[in-house]
N, C-alpha and C positions, 0 to 999 in steps of 0.2 A: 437197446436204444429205443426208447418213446419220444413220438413226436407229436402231440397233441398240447401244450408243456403252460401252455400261456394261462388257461384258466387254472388249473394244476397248482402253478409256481404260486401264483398272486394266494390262492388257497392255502397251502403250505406257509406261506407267511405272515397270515395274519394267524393261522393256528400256532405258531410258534412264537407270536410276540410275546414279551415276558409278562407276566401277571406279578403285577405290585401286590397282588395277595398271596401271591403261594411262595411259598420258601422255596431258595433253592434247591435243586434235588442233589441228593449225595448219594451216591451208587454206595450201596454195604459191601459190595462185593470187590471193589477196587482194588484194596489190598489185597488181595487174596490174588487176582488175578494178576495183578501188577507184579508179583513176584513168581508167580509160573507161567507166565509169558512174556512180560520186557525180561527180567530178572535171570529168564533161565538163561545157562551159560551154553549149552546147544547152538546157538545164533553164532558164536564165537568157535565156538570146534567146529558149525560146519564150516565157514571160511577156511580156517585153519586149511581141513582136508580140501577146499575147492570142492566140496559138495552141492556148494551155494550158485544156481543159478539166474540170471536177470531176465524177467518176465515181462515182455512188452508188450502192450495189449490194444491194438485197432488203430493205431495211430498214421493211418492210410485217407488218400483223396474222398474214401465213401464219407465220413466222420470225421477229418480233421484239416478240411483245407475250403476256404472261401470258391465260392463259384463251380462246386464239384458235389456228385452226387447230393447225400440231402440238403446240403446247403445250395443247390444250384440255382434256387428262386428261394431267397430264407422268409422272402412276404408267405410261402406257402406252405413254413414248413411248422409253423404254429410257434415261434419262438420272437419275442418280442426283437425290434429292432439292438436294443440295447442287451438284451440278453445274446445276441449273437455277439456283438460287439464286444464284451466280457470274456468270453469263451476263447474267443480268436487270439486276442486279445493276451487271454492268459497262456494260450497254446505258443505264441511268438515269442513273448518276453520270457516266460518264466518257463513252461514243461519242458519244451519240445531241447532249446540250450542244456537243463538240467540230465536230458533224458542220454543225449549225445553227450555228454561228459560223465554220465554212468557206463554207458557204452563202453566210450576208452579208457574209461578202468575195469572195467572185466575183462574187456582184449589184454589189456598191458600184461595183466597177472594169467592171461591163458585159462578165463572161466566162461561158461557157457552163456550164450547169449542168443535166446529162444521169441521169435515175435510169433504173435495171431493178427490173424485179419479175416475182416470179415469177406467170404470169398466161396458162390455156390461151383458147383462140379460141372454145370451143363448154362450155357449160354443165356435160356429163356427160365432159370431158376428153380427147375420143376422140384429140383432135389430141396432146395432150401425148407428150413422149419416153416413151420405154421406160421408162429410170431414174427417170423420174417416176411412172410406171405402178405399178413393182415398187415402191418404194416409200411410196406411195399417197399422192403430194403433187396438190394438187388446189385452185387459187385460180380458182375460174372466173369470168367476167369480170359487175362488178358486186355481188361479194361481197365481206362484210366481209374473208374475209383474203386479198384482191387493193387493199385502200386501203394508201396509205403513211402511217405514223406519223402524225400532225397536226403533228408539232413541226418535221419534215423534209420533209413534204408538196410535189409541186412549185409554182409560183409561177407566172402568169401564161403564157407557153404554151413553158415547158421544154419537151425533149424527155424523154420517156417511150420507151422498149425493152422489151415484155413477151419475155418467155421461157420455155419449157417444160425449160432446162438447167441445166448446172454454170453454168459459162462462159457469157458471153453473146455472144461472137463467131461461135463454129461454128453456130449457128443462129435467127442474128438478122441484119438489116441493119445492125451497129451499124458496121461496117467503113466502107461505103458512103458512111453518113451523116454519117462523122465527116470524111471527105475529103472530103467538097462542100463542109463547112464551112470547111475550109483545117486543122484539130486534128489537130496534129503531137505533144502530148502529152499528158497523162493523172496527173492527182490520184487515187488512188483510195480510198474509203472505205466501211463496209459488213458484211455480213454473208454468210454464216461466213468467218471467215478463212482456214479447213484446204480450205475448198470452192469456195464460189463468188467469193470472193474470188482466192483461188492462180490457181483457171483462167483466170480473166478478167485476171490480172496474166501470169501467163506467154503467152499467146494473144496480148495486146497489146505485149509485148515482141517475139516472133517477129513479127508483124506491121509491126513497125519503127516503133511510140510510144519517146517517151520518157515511162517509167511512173514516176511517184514515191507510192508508199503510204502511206500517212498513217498510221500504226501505233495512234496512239491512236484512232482514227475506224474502227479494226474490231477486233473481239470472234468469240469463240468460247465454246463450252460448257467449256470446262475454259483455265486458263490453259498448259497446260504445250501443248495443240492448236496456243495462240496464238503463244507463242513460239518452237517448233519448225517453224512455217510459216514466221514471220517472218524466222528466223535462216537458211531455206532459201531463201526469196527477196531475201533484203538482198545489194545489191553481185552478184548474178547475174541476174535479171529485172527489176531497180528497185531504185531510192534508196528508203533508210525513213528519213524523217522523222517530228516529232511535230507537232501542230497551233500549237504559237507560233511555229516553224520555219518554216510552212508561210503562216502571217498574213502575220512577217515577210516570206518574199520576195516574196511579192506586191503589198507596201505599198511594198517597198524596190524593184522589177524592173519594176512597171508606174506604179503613181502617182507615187512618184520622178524615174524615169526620163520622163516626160510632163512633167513639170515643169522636169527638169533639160534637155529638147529644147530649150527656148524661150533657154537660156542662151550666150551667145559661146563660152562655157567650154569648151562641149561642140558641137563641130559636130552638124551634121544629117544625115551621113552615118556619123558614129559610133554603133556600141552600145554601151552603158554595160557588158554583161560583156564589149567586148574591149579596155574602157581600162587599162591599169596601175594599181594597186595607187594610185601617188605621182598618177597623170591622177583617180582617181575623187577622191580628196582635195581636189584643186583645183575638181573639179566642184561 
């Protein structure tokens, strides 16, 4: 999370206007990647096995609630009136609804459902990073802007990951935690997208998940932030899906498929993503 953002943004935008001179760009490498990252059938066996965990990333009083930590005075927190407004905006109608109805589809089918926040160890933050330091983020434990949302709040005994970082990998157990569990891949959703979102997608990528971003499930302070992340990580660090996308394969790759096990149709040593196209038919 940077909050300096106002000269920043207005920059980014005029560097990004399109130029009537220059063609289009066409990535050479699209294809190549489009089919060993949307394409791969991995995404679909981990469902299957319920390997697949949902990753919620900061979506607490500090970063995503009006009148609470850095939004507490947003005249001071370098972000245009209307760039708050956006944000909120899109946190109320579209993430935060999307984000609780991913939720109760991984409770329904019994899959792991893992938040971060950001959240230092000691009252007066001595422990928090640097970058947290410098710029003066600060949810110390048991304060209002270290609670998650109510609406996204965890449930019964999730796990929980506090962090004083971008990313919640380079200085968290979350690595650890998620291989004892057997979580070979990764939903992610969350706040900011430019920030703690990117890091924690690319980190999990190198790492060797299979990351699928839920696109409507994260928000940023200006839309053009959101889209220029997304279009940076789609098809290179993870699959960007949208949230009925995302209902569907889980409805279709784990309840489905548990249902379709008990059938002749389908032996018991088959996966349902390595049946043929004309084999899932008959199933």
């Amino acid at each position: 999370m940077v909050f300096a953002l106002g000269d920043r943004i207005e920059c980014m935008k005029k560097q990004n206007e399109p130029d009537p001179n220059i063609e289009a760009h066409v990535d050479p490498l699209k294809e190549t990647y489009h089919e060993k990252i949307v394409d791969n059938p991995v995404y679909l066996k981990s469902l299957e096995a319920k390997d697949t965990a949902l990753l919620v990333i900061d979506v607490q009083y500090l970063d995503a609630a009006e009148g609470y930590g850095v939004f507490a005075d947003v005249s001071s927190s370098g972000l245009r009136p209307e760039d708050a407004q956006y944000y909120f905006q899109a946190l109320k109608q579209r993430v935060i609804p999307n984000i609780a109805r991913l939720q109760k589809t991984f409770r329904t089918h019994r899959m792991e459902v893992i938040h971060t926040r950001i959240q230092a160890l000691t009252r007066d933050g001595r422990d928090r990073s640097a970058g947290h330091k410098r710029l003066g983020l600060l949810a110390p434990p048991g304060s209002k802007e270290a609670e998650f949302l109510p609406e996204v709040a965890p449930v019964g005994d999730e796990i929980v990951i506090n962090k004083t970082s971008s990313g919640v990998f380079p200085t968290t157990n979350l690595y650890y935690v998620l291989k004892n569990m057997g979580i070979n891949a990764l939903f992610v959703a969350g706040v900011y997208t430019n920030e703690c979102v990117s890091s924690t997608v690319r980190a999990a990528c190198d790492l060797g998940f299979h990351v699928t971003m839920i696109e409507d499930c994260c928000t940023t302070v200006t839309p053009e932030l959101h889209k220029f992340t997304v279009a940076t990580l789609q098809d290179r660090y993870c699959r960007v899906i949208d949230t009925d996308q995302a209902v569907k394969e889980i409805d279709k790759y784990v309840f489905d498929f548990e249902r379709r096990k008990i059938s002749t149709l389908v032996p018991e040593d088959r996966i349902y993503s390595e049946l043929s196209p004309d084999e899932r038919k008959e199933a």
